[in-house]
PDB file of N, CA, C and O in Angstrom:
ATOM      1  N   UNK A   1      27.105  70.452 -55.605  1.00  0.00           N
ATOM      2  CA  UNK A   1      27.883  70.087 -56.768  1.00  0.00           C
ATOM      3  C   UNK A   1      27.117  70.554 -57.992  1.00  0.00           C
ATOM      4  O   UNK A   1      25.920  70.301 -58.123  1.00  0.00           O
ATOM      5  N   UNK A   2      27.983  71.398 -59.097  1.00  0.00           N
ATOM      6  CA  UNK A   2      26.778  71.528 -60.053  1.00  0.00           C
ATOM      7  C   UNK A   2      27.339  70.734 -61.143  1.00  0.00           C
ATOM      8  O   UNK A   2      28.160  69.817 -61.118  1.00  0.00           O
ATOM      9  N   UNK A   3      26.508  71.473 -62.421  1.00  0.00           N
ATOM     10  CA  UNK A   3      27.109  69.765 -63.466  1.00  0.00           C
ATOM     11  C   UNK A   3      28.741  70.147 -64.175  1.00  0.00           C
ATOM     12  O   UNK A   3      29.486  69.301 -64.671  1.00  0.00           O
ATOM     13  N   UNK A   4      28.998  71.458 -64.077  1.00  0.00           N
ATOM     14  CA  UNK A   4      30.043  71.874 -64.646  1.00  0.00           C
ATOM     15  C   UNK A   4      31.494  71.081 -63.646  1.00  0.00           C
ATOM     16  O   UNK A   4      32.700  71.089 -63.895  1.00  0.00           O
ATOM     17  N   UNK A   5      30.909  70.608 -62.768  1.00  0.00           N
ATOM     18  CA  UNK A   5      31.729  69.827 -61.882  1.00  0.00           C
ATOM     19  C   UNK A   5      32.061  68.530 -62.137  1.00  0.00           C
ATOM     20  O   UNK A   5      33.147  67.955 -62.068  1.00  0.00           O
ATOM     21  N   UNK A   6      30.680  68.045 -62.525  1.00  0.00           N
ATOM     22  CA  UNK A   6      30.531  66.552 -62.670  1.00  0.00           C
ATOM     23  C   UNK A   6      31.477  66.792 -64.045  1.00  0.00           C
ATOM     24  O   UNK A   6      32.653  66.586 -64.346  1.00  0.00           O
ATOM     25  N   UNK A   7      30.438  67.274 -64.618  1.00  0.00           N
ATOM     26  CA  UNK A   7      31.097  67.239 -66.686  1.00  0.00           C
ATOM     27  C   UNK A   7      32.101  67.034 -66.458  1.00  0.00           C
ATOM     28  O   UNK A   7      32.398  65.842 -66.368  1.00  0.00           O
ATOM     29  N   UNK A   8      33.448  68.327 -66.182  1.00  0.00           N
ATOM     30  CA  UNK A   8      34.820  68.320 -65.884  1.00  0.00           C
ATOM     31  C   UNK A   8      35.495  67.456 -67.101  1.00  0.00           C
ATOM     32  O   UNK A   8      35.295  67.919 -68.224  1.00  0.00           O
ATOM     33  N   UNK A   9      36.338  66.152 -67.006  1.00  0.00           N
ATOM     34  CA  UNK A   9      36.772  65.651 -68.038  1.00  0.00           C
ATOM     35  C   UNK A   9      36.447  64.337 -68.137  1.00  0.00           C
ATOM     36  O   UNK A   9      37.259  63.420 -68.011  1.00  0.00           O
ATOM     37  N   UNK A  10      35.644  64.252 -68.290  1.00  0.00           N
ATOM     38  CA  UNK A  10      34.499  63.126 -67.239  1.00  0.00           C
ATOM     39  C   UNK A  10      34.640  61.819 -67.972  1.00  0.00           C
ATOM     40  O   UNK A  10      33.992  60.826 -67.642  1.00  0.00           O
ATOM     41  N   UNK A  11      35.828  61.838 -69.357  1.00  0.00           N
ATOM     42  CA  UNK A  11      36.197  60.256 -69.552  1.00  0.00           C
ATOM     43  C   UNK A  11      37.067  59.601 -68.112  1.00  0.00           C
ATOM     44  O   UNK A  11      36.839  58.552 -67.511  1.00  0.00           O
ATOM     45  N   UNK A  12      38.442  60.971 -67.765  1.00  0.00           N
ATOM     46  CA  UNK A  12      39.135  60.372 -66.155  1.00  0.00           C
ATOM     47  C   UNK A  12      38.437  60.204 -65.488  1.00  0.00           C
ATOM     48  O   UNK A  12      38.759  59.171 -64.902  1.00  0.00           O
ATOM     49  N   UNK A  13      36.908  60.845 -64.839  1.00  0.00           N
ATOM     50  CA  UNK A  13      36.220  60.650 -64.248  1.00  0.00           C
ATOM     51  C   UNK A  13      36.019  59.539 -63.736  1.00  0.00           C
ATOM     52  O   UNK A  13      36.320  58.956 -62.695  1.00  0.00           O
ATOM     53  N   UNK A  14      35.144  59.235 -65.160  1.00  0.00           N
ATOM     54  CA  UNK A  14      34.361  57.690 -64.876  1.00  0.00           C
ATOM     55  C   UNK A  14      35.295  56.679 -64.658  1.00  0.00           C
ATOM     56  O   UNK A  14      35.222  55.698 -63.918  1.00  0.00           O
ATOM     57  N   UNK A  15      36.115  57.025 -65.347  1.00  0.00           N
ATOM     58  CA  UNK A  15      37.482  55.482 -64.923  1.00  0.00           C
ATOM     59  C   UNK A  15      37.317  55.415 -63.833  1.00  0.00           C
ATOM     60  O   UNK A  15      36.764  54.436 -63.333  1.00  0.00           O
ATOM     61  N   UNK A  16      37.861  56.709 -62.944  1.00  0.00           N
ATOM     62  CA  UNK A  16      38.525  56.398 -61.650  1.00  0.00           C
ATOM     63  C   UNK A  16      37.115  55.845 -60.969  1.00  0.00           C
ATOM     64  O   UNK A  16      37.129  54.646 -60.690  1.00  0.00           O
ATOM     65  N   UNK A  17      35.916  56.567 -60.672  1.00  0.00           N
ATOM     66  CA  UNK A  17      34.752  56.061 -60.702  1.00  0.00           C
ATOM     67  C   UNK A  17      34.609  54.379 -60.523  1.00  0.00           C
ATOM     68  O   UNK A  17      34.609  53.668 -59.518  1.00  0.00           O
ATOM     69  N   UNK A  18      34.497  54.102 -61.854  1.00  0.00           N
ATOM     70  CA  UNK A  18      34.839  52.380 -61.482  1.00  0.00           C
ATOM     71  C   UNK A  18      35.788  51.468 -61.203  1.00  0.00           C
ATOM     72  O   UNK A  18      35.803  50.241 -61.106  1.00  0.00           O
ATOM     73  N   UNK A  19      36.679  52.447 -61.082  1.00  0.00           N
ATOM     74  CA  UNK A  19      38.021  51.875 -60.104  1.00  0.00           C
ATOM     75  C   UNK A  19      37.450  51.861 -58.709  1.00  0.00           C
ATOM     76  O   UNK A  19      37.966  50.986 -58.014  1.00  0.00           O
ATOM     77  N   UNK A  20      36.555  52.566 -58.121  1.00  0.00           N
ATOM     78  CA  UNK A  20      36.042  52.462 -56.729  1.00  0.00           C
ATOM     79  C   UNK A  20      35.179  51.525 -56.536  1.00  0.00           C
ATOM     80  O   UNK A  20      35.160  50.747 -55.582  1.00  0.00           O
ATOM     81  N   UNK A  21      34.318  51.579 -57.581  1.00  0.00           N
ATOM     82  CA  UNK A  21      33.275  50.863 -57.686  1.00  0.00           C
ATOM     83  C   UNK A  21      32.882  50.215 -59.054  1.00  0.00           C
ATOM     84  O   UNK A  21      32.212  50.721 -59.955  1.00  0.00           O
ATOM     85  N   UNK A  22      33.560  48.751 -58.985  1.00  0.00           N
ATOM     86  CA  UNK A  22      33.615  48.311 -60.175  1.00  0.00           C
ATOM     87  C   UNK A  22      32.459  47.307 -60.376  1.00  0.00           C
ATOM     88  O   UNK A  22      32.617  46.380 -61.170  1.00  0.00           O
ATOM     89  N   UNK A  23      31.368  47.441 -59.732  1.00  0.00           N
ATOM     90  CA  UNK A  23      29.757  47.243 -60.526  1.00  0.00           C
ATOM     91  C   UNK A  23      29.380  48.517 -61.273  1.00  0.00           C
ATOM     92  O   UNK A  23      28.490  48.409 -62.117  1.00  0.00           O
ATOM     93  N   UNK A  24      29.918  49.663 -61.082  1.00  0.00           N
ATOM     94  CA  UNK A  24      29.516  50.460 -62.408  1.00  0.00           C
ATOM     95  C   UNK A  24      29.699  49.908 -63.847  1.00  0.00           C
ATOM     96  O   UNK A  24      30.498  49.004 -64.091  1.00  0.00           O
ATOM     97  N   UNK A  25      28.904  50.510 -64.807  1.00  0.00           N
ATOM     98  CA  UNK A  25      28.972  50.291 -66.033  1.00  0.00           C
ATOM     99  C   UNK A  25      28.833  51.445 -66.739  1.00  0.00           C
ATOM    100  O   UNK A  25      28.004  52.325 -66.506  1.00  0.00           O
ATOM    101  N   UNK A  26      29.590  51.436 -67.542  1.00  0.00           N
ATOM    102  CA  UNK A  26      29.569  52.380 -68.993  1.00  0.00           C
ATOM    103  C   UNK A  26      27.939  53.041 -68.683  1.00  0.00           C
ATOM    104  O   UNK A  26      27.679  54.225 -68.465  1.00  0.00           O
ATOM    105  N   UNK A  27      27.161  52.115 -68.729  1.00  0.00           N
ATOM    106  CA  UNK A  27      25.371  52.689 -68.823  1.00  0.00           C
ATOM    107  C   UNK A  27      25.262  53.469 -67.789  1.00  0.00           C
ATOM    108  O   UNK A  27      24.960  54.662 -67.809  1.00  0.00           O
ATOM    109  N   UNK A  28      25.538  52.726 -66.751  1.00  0.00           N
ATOM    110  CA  UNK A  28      25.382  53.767 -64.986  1.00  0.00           C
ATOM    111  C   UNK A  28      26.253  55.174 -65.342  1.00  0.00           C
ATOM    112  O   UNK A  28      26.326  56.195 -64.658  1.00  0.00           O
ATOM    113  N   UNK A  29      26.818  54.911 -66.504  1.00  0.00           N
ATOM    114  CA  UNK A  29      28.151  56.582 -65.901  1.00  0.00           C
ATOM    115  C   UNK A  29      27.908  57.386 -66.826  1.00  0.00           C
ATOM    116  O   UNK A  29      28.521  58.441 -66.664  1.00  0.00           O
ATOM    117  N   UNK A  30      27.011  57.347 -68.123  1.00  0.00           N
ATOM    118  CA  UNK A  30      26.615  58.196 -68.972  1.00  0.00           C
ATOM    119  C   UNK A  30      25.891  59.519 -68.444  1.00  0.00           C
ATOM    120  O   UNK A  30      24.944  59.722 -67.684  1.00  0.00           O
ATOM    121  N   UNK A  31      26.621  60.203 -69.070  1.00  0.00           N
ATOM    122  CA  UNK A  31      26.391  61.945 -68.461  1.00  0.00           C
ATOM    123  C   UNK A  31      25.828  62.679 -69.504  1.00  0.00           C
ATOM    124  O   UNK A  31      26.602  62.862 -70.443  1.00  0.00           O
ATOM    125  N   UNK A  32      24.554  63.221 -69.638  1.00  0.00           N
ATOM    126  CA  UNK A  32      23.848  63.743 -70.283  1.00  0.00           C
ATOM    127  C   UNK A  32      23.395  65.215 -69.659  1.00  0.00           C
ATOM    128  O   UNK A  32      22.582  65.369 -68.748  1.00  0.00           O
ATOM    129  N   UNK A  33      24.151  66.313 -70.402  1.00  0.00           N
ATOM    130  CA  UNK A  33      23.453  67.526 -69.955  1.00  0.00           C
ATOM    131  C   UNK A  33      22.094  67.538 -69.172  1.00  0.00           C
ATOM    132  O   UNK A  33      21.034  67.085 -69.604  1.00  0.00           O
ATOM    133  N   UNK A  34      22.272  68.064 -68.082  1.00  0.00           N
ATOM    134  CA  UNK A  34      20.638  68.005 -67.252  1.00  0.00           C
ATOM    135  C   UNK A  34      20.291  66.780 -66.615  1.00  0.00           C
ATOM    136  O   UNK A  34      19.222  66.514 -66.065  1.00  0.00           O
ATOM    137  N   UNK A  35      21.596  65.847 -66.781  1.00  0.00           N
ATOM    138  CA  UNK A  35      20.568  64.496 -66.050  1.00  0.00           C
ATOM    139  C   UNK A  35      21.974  64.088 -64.993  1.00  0.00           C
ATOM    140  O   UNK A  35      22.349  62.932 -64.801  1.00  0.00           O
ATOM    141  N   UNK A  36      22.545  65.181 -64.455  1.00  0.00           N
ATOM    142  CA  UNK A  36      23.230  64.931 -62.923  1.00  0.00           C
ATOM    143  C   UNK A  36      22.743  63.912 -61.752  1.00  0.00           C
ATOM    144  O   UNK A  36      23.265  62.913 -61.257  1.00  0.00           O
ATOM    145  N   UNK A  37      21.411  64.655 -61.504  1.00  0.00           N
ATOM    146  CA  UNK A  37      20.817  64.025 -60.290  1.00  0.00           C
ATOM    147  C   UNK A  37      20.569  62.553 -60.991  1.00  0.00           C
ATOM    148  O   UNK A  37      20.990  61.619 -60.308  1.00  0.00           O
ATOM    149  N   UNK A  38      19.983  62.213 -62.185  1.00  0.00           N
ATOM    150  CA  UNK A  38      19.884  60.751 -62.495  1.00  0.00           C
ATOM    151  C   UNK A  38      20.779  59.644 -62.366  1.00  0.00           C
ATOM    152  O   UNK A  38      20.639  58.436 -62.178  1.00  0.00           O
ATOM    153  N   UNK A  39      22.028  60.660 -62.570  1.00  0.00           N
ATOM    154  CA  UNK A  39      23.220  59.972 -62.731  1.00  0.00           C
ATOM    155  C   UNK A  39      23.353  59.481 -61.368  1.00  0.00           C
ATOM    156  O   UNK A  39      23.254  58.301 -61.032  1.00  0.00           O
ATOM    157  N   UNK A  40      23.608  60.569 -60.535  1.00  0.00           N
ATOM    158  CA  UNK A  40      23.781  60.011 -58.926  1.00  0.00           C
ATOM    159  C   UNK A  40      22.889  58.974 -58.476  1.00  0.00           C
ATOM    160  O   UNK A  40      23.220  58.125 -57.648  1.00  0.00           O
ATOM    161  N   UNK A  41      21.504  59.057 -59.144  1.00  0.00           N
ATOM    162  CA  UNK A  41      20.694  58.051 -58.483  1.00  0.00           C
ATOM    163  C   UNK A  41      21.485  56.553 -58.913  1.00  0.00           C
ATOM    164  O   UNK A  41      22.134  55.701 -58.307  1.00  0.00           O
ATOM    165  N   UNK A  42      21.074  56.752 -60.171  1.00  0.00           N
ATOM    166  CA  UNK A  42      21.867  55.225 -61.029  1.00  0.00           C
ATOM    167  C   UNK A  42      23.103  54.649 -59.910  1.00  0.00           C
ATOM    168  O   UNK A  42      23.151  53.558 -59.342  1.00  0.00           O
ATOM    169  N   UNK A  43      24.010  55.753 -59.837  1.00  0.00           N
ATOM    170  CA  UNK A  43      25.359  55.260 -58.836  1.00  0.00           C
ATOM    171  C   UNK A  43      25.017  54.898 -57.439  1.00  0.00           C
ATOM    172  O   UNK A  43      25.727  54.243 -56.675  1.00  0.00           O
ATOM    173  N   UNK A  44      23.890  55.382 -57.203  1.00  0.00           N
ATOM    174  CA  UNK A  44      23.652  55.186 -55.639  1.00  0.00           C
ATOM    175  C   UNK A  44      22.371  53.811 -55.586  1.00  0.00           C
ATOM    176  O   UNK A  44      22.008  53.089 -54.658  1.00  0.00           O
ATOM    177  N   UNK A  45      22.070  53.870 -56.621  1.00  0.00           N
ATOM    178  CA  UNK A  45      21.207  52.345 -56.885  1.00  0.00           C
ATOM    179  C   UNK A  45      22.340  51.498 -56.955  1.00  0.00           C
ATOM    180  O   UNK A  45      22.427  50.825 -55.928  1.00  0.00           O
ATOM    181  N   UNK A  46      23.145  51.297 -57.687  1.00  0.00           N
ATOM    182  CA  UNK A  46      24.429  49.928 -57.658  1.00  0.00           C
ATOM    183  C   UNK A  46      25.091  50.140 -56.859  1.00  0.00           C
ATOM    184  O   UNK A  46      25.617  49.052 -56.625  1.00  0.00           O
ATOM    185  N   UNK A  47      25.332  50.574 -56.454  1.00  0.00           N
ATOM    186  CA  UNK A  47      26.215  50.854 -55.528  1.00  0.00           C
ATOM    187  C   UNK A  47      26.295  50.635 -53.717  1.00  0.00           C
ATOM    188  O   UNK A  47      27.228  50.262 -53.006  1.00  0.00           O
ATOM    189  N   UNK A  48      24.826  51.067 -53.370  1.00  0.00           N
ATOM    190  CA  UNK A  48      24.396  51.018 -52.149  1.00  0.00           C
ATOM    191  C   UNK A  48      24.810  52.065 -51.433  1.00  0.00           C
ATOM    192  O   UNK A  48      24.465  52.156 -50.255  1.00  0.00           O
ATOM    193  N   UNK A  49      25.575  52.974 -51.996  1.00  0.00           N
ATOM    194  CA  UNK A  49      26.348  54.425 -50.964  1.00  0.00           C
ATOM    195  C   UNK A  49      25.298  55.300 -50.985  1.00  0.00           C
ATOM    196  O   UNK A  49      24.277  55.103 -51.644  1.00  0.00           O
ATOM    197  N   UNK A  50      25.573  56.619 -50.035  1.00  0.00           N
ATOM    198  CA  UNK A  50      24.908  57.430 -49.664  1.00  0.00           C
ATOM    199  C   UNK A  50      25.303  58.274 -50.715  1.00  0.00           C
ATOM    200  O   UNK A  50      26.211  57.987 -51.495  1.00  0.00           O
ATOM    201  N   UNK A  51      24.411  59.671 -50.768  1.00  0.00           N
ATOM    202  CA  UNK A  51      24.320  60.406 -51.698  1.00  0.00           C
ATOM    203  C   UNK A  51      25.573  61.317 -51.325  1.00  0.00           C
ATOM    204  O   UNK A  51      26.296  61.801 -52.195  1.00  0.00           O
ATOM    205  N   UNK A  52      25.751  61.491 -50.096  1.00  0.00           N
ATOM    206  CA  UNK A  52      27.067  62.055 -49.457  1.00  0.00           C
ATOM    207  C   UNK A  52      28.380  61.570 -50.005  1.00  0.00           C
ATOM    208  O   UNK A  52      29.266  62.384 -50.270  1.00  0.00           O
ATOM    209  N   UNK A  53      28.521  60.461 -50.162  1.00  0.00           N
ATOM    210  CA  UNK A  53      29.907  59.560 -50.464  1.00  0.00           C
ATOM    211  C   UNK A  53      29.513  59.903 -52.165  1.00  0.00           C
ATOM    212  O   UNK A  53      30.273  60.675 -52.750  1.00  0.00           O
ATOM    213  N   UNK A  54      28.377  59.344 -52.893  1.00  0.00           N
ATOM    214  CA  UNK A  54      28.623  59.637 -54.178  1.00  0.00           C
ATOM    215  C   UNK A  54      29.573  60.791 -54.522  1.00  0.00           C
ATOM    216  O   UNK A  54      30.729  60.818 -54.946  1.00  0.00           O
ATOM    217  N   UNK A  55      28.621  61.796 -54.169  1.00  0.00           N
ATOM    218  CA  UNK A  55      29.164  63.527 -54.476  1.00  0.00           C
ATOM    219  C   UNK A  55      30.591  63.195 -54.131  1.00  0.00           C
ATOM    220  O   UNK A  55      31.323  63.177 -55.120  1.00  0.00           O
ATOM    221  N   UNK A  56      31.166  62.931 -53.000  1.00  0.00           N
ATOM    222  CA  UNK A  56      32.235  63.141 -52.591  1.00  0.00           C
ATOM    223  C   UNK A  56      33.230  62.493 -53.717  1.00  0.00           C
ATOM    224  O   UNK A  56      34.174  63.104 -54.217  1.00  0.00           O
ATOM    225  N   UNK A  57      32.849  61.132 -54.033  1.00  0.00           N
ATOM    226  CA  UNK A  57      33.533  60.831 -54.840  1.00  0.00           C
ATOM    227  C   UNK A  57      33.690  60.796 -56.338  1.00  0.00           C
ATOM    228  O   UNK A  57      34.498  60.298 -57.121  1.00  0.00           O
ATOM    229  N   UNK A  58      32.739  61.429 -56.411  1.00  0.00           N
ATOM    230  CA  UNK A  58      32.765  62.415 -58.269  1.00  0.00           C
ATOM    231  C   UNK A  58      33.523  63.580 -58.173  1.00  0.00           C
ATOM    232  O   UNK A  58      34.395  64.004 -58.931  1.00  0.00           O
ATOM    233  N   UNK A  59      32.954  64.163 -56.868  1.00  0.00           N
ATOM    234  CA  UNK A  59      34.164  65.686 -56.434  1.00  0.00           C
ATOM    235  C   UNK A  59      35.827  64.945 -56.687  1.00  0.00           C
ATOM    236  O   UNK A  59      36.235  65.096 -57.839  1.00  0.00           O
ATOM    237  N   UNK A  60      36.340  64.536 -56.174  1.00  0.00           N
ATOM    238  CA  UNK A  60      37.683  63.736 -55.924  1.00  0.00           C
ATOM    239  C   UNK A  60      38.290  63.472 -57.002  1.00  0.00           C
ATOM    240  O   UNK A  60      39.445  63.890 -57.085  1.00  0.00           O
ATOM    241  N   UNK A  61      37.518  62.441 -58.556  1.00  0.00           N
ATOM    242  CA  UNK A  61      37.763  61.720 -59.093  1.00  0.00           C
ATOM    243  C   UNK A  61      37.856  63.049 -60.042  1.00  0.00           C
ATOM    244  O   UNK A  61      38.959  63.355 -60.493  1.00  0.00           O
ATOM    245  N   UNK A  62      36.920  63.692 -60.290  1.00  0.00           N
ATOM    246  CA  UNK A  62      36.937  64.986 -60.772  1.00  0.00           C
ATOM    247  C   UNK A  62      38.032  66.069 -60.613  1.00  0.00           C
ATOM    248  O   UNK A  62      38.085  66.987 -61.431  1.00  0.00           O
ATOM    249  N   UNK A  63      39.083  65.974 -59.377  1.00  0.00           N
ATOM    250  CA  UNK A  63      39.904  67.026 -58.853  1.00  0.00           C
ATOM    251  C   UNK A  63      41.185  67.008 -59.759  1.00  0.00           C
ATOM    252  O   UNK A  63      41.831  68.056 -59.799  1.00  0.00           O
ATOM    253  N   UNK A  64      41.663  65.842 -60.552  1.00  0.00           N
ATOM    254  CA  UNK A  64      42.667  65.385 -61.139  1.00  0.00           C
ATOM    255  C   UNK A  64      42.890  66.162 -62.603  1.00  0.00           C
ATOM    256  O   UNK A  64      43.860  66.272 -63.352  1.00  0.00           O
ATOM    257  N   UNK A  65      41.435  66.671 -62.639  1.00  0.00           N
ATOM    258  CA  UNK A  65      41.032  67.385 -64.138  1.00  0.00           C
ATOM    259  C   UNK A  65      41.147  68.916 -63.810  1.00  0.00           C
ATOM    260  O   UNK A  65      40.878  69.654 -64.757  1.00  0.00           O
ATOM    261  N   UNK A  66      41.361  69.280 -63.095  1.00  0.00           N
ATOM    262  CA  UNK A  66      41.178  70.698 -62.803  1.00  0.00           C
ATOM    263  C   UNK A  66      42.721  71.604 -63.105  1.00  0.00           C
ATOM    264  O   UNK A  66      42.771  72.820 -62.915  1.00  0.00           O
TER     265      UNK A  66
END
């Protein structure tokens, strides 16, 4: 996944995002050029999912923007 993926339109993003997983927060979903992998960590710290399911579901939530 690179970040031009994540970025995408990444206000729908994050919604849908914590529509899956609604212990996210605004703080966990902040997307800062260059800090992808942080981001995933943050989501995969609250979250308890694998790094597999993250991706998958930023890919997904992300597909709506394309």
């Amino acid at each position: 996944m690179n970040k031009l993926e994540i970025k995408g339109d990444w206000n729908i993003t994050k919604g849908k995002l914590k529509q899956k997983w609604a212990k996210l927060t605004d703080d966990d979903l902040q997307f800062a050029e260059g800090k992808q992998e942080e981001l995933l960590g943050r989501i995969q710290k609250r979250t308890g999912e694998t790094r597999e399911a993250i991706e998958k579901a930023v890919k997904e939530a992300g597909s709506c923007c394309k």
